[in-house]
Structures are given as structure tokens and as C-alpha cells.
Backbone and ligand atoms as CSV (ligand in chain L), in Angstrom:
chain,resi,resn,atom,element,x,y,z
A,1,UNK,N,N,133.660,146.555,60.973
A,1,UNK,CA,C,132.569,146.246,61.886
A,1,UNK,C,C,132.929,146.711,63.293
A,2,UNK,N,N,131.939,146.883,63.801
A,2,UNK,CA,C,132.314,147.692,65.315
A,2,UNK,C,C,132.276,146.592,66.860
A,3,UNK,N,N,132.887,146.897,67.418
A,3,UNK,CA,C,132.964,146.175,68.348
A,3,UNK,C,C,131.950,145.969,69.539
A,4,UNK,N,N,130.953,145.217,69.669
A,4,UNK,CA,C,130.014,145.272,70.743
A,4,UNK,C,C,130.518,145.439,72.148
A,5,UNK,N,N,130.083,146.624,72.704
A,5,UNK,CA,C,130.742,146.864,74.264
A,5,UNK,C,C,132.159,147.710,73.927
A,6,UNK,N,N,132.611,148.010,72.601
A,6,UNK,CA,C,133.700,148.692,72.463
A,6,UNK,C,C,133.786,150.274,72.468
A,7,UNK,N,N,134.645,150.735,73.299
A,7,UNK,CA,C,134.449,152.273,73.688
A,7,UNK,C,C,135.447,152.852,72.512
A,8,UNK,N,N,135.055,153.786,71.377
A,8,UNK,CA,C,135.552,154.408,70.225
A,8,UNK,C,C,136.011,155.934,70.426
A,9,UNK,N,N,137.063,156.280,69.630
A,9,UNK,CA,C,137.456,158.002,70.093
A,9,UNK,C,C,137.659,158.542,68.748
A,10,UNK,N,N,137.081,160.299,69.063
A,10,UNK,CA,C,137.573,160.660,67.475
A,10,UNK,C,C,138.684,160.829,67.861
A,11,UNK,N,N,139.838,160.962,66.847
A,11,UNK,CA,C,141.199,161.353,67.251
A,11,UNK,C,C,141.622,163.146,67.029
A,12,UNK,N,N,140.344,163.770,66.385
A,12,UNK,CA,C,140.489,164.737,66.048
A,12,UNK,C,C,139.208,165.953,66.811
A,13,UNK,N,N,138.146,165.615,67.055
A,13,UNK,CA,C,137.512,166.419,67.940
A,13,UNK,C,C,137.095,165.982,69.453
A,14,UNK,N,N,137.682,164.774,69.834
A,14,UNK,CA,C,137.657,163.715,70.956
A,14,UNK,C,C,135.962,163.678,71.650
A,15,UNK,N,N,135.089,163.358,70.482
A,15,UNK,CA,C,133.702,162.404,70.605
A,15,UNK,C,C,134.170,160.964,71.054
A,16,UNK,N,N,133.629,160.689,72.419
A,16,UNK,CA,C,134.111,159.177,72.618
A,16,UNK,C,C,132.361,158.128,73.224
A,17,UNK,N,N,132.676,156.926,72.722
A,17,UNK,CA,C,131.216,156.223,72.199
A,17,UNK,C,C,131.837,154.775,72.432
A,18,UNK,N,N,130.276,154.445,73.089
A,18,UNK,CA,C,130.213,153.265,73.853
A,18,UNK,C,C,129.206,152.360,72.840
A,19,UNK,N,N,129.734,151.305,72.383
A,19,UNK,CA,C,128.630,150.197,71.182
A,19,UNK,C,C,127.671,149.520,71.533
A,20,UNK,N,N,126.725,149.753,71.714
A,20,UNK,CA,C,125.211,149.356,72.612
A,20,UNK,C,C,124.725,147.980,71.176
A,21,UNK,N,N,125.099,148.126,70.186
A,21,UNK,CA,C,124.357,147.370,69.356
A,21,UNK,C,C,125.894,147.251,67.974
A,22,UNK,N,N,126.370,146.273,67.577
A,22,UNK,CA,C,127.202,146.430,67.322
A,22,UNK,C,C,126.573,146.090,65.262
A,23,UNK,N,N,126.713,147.477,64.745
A,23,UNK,CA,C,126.810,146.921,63.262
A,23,UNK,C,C,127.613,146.536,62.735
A,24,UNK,N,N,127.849,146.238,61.272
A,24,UNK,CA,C,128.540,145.897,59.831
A,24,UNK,C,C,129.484,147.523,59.632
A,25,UNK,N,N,129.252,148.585,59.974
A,25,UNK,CA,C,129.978,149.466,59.409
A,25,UNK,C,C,130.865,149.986,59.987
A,26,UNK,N,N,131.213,150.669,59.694
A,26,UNK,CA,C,132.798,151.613,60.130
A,26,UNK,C,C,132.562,152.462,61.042
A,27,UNK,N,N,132.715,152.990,62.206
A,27,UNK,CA,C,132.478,154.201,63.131
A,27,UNK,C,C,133.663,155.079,62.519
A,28,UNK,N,N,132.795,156.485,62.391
A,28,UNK,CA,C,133.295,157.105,61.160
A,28,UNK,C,C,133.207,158.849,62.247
A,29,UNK,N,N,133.931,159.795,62.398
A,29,UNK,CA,C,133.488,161.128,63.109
A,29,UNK,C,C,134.719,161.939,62.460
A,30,UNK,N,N,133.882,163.611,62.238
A,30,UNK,CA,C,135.502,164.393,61.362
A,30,UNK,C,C,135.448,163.898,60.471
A,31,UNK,N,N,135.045,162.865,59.749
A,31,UNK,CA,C,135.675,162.601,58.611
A,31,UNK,C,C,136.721,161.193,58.384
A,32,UNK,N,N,136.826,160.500,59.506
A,32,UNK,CA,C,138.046,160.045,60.069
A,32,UNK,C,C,137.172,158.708,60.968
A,33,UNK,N,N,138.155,157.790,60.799
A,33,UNK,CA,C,137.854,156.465,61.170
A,33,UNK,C,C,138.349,156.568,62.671
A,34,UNK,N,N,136.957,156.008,63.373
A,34,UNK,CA,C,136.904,156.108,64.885
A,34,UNK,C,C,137.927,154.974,65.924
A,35,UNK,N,N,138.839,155.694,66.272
A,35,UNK,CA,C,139.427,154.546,67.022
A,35,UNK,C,C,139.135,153.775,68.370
A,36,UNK,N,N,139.595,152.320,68.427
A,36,UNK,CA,C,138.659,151.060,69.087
A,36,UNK,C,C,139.826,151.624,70.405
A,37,UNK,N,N,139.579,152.296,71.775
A,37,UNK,CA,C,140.291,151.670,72.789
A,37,UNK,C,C,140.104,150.651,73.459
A,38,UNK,N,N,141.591,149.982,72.994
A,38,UNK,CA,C,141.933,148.460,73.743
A,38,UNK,C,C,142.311,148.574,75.180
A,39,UNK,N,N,141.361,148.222,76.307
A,39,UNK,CA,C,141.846,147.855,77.351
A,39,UNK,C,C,142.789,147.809,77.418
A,40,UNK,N,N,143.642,148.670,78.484
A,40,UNK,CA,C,145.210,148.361,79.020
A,40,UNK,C,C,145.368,147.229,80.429
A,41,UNK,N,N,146.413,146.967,80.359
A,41,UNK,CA,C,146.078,146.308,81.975
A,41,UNK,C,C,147.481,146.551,82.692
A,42,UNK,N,N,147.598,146.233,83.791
A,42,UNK,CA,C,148.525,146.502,84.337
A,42,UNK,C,C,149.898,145.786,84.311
A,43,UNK,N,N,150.112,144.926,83.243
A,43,UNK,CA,C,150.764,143.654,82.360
A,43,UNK,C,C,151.320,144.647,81.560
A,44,UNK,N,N,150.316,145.880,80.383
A,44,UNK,CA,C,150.882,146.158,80.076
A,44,UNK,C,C,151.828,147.420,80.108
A,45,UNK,N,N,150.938,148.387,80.794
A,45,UNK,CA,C,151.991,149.502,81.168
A,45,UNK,C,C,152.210,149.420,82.838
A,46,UNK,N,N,151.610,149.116,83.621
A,46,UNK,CA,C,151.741,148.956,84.892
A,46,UNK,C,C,151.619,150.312,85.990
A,47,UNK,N,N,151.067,151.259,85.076
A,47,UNK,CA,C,150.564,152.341,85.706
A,47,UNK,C,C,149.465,152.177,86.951
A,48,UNK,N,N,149.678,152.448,88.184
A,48,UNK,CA,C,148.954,152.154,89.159
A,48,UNK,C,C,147.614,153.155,89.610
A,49,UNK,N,N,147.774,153.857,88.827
A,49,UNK,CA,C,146.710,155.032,88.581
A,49,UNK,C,C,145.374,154.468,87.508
A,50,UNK,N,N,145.946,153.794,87.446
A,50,UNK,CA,C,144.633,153.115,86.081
A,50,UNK,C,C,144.023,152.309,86.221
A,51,UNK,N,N,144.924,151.327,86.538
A,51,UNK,CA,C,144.028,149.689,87.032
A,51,UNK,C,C,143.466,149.811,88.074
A,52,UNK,N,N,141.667,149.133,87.773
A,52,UNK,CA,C,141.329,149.460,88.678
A,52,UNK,C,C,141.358,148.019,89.976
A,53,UNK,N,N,140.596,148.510,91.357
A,53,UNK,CA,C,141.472,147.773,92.226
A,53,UNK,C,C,139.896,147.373,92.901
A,54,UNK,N,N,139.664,145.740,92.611
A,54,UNK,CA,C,138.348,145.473,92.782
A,54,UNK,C,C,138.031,144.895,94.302
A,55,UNK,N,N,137.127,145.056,95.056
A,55,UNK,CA,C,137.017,144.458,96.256
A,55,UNK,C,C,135.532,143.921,96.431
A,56,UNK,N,N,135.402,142.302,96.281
A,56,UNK,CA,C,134.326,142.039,96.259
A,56,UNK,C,C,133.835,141.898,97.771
A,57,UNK,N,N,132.794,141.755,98.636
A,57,UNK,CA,C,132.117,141.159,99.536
A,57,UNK,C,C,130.802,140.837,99.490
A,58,UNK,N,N,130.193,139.510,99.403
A,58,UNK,CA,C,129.087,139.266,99.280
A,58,UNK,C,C,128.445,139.273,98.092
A,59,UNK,N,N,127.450,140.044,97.519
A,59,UNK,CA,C,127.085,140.841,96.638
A,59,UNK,C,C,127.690,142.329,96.119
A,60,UNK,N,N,127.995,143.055,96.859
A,60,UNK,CA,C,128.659,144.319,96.524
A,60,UNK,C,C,129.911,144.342,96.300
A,61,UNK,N,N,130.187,145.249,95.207
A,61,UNK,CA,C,131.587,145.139,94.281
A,61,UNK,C,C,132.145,146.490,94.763
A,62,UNK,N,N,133.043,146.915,95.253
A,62,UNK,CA,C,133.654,148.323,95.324
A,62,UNK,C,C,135.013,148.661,93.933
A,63,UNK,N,N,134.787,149.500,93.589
A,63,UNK,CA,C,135.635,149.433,92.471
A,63,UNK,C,C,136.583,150.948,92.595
A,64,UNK,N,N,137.715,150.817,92.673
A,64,UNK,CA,C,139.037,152.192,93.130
A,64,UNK,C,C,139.105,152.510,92.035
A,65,UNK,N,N,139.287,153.722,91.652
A,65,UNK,CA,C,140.474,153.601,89.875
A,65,UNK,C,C,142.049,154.206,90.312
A,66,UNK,N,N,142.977,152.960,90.633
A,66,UNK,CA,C,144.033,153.035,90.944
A,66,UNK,C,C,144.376,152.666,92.253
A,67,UNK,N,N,145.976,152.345,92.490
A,67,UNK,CA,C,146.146,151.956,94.134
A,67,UNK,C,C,146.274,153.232,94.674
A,68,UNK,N,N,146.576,154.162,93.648
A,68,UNK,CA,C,146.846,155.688,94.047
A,68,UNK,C,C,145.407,156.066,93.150
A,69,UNK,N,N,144.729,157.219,94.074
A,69,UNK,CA,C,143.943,157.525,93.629
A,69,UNK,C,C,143.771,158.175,92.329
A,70,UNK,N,N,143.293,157.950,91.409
A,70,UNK,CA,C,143.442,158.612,89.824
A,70,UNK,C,C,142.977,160.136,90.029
A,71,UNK,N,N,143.698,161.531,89.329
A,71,UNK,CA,C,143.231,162.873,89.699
A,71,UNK,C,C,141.542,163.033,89.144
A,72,UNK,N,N,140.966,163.777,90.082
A,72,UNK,CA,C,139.793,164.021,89.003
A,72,UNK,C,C,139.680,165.311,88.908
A,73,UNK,N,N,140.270,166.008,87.968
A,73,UNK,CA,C,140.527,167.511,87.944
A,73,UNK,C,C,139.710,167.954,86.531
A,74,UNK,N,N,139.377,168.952,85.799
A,74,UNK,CA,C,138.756,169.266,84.849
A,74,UNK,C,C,139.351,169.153,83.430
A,75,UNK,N,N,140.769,168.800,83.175
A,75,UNK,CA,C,141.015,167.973,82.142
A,75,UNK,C,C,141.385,166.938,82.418
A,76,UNK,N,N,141.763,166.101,83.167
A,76,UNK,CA,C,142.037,165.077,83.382
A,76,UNK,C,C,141.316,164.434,84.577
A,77,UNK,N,N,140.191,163.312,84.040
A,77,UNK,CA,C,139.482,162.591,85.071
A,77,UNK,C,C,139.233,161.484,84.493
A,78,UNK,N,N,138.628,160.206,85.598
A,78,UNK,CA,C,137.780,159.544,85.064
A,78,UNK,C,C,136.706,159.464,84.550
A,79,UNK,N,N,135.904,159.193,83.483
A,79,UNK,CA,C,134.751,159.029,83.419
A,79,UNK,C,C,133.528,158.329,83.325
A,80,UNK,N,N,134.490,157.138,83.727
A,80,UNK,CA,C,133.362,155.662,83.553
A,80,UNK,C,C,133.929,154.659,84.484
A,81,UNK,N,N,133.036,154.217,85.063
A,81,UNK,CA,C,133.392,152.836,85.710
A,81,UNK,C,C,132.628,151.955,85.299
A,82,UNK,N,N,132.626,150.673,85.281
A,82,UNK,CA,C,131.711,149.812,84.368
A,82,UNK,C,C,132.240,148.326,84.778
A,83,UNK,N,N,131.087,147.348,85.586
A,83,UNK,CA,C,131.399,146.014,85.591
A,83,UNK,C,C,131.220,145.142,84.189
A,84,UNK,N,N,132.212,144.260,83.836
A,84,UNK,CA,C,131.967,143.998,82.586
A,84,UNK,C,C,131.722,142.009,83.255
A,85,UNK,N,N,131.596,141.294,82.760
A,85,UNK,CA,C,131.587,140.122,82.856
A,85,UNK,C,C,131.186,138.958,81.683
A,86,UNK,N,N,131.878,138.493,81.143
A,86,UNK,CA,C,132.172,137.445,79.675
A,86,UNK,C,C,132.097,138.659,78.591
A,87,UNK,N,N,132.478,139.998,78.381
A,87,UNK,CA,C,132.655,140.958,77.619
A,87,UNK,C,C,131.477,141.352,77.851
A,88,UNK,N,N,130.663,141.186,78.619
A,88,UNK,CA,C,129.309,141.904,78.385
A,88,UNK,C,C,129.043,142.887,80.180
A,89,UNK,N,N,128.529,144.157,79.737
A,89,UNK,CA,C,128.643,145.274,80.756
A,89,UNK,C,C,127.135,144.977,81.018
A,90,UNK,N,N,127.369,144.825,82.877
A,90,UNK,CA,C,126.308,144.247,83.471
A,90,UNK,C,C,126.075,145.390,84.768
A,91,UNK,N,N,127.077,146.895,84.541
A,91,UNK,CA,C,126.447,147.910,85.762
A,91,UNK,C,C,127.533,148.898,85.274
A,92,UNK,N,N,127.284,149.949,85.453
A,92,UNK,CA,C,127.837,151.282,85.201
A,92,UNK,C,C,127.748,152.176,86.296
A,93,UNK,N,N,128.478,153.322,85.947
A,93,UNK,CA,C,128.250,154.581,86.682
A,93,UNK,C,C,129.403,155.657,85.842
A,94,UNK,N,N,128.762,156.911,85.815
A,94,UNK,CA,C,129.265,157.988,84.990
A,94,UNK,C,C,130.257,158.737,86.000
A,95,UNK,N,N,131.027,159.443,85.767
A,95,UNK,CA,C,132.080,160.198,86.725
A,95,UNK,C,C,132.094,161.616,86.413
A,96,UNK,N,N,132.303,162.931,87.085
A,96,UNK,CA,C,132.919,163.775,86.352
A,96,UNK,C,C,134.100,163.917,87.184
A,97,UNK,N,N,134.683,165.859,86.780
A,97,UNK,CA,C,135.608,165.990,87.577
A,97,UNK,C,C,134.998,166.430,89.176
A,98,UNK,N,N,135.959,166.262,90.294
A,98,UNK,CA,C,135.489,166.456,91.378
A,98,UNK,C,C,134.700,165.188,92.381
A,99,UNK,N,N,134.274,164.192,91.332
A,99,UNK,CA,C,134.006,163.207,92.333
A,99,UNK,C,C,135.017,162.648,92.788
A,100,UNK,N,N,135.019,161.426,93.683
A,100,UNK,CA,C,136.272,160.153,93.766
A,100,UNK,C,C,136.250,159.803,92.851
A,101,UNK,N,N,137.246,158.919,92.385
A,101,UNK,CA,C,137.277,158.097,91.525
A,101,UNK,C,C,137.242,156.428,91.663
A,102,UNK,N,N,135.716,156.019,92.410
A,102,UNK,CA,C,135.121,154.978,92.464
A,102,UNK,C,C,134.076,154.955,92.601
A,103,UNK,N,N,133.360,153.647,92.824
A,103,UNK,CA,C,132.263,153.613,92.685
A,103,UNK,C,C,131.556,152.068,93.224
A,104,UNK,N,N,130.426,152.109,93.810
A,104,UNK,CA,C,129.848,150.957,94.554
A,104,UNK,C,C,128.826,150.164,93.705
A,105,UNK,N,N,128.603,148.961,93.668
A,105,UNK,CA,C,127.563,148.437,93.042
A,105,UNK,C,C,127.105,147.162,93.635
A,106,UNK,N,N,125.887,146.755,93.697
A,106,UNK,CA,C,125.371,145.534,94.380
A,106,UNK,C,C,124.697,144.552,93.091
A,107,UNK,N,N,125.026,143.575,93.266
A,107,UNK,CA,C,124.890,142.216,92.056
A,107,UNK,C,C,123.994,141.091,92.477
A,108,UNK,N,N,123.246,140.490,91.943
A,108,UNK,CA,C,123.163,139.111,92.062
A,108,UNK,C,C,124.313,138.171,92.414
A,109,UNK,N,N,125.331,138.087,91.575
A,109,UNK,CA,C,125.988,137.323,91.515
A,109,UNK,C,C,127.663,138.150,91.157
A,110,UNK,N,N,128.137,137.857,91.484
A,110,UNK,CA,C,129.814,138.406,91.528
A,110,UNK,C,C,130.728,137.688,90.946
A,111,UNK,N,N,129.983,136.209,90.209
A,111,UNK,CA,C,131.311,135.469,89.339
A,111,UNK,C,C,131.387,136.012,88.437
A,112,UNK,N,N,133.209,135.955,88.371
A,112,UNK,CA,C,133.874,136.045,86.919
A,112,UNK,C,C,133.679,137.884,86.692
A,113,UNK,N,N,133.607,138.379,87.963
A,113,UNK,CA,C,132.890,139.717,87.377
A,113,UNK,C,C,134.818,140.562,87.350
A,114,UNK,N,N,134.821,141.470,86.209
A,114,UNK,CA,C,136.053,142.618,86.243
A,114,UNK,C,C,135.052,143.967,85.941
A,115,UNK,N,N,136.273,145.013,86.120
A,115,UNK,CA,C,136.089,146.272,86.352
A,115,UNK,C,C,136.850,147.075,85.087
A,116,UNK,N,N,136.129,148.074,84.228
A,116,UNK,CA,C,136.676,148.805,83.195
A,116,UNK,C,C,136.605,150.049,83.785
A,117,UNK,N,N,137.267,150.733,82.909
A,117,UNK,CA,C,137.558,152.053,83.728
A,117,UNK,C,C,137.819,153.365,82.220
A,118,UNK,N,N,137.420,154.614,82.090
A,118,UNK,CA,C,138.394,154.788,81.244
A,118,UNK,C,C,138.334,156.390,81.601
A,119,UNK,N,N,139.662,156.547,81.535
A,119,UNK,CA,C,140.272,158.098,81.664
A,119,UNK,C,C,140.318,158.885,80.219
A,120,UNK,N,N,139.860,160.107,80.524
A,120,UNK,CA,C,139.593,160.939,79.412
A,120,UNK,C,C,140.975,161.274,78.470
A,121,UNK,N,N,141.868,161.074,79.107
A,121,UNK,CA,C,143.375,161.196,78.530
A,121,UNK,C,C,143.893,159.700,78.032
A,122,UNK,N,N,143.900,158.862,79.391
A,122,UNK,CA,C,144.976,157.690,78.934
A,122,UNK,C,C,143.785,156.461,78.352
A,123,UNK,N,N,142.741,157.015,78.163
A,123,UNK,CA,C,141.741,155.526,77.617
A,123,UNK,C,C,141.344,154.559,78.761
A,124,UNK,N,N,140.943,153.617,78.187
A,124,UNK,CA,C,140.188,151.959,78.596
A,124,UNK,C,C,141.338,151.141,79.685
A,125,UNK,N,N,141.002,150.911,80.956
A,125,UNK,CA,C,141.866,150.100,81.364
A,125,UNK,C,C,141.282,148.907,82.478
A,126,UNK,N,N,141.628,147.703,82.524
A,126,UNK,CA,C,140.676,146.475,82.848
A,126,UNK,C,C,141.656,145.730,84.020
A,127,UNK,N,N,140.658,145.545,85.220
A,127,UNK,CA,C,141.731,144.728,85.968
A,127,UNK,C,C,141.822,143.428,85.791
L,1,FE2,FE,FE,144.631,159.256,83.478
């Protein structure tokens, strides 16, 4: 069964997929069972390029990806920023290469809110 809100990768032609509606079956691409990236955090590898670095005021959330800025070069960038809050993604924004690697968003409400992030190389990472 697939994970609702879970970002999936082929491991073999690198199709990567975000679960808008979560079924009973297998995420399946190639031929080959789609793998679930698990959020990293900075607990576990402590890469400072990844985690992202949240700054709330008021309503508006500013979101870094990294204390050092993450590269955004044409194989290696970010491509998602995404407020998540009780596992459920409540604002987005798409990245390519060449932008920064952040992004602004204004909320109702700012409790309990974190920041996902995921790099086209190193995956999913959550502050
Ligand atoms: Fe990276």
C-alpha cells in the first residue's frame, strides 16, 4: 500500500511521485517496485545542506534548503519545497536549477507547521 503524502523513486529510470490519494497497491515503474523516500533529518546524517532552516513571522513561513545554501546546478538541485503539518502538505512550490533554493509562503495559521524538502540526488529531508 502506498503511502499518502509519500514521495516514491524509480531506482532505475529515476520517475519520482508524490501520493495525492493513497491506494491498496504497489507503486510499480521499469518493472520494479517504487521506492518510499524516508525523510532524513539532521539527527540522522547531519548534512547542513539539506535540512531545511525554517523562519516563521506572523503568518509567513520562509523556508532555506540548508544553513549553507544547497547547489542548484543542472544535475544536482532542489526540487520541492513543501509545508507539511500532522503529515498532511498544506503549501508547495516547485524548484528548478538556477533558482535559490527557498521559498516564501503566507498561512492562516503557522502551528505545528515543518518544512520538506527534496533533492534530486540525496532525496526527502524534514526539519
Ligand atoms: Fe543534494
Amino acid at each position: 500500500m502506498a503511502e499518502l503524502n509519500g514521495i516514491y523513486k524509480c531506482n532505475v529510470c529515476g520517475n519520482t511521485v508524490s501520493v495525492i490519494e493513497a491506494g491498496a497497491g504497489t507503486l510499480v515503474c521499469c518493472g520494479e517496485e517504487m521506492e518510499l523516500l524516508k525523510p532524513k533529518t539532521k539527527e540522522q546524517e547531519g548534512n547542513e545542506k539539506h535540512v531545511p532552516v525554517v523562519e516563521i513571522s506572523k503568518g509567513n513561513v520562509k523556508v532555506k534548503v540548508g544553513s549553507v545554501p544547497h547547489p542548484m546546478e543542472e544535475k544536482h538541485y532542489i526540487g520541492l519545497i513543501q509545508l507539511i503539518r500532522n503529515g498532511d502538505v498544506v503549501a508547495g512550490k516547485r524548484l528548478k536549477p538556477g533558482d535559490k533554493p527557498e521559498a516564501s509562503f503566507c498561512l492562516d495559521s503557522t502551528e505545528g507547521i515543518k518544512a520538506r524538502i527534496w533533492c534530486n540526488i540525496h532525496g526527502v529531508w524534514i526539519n
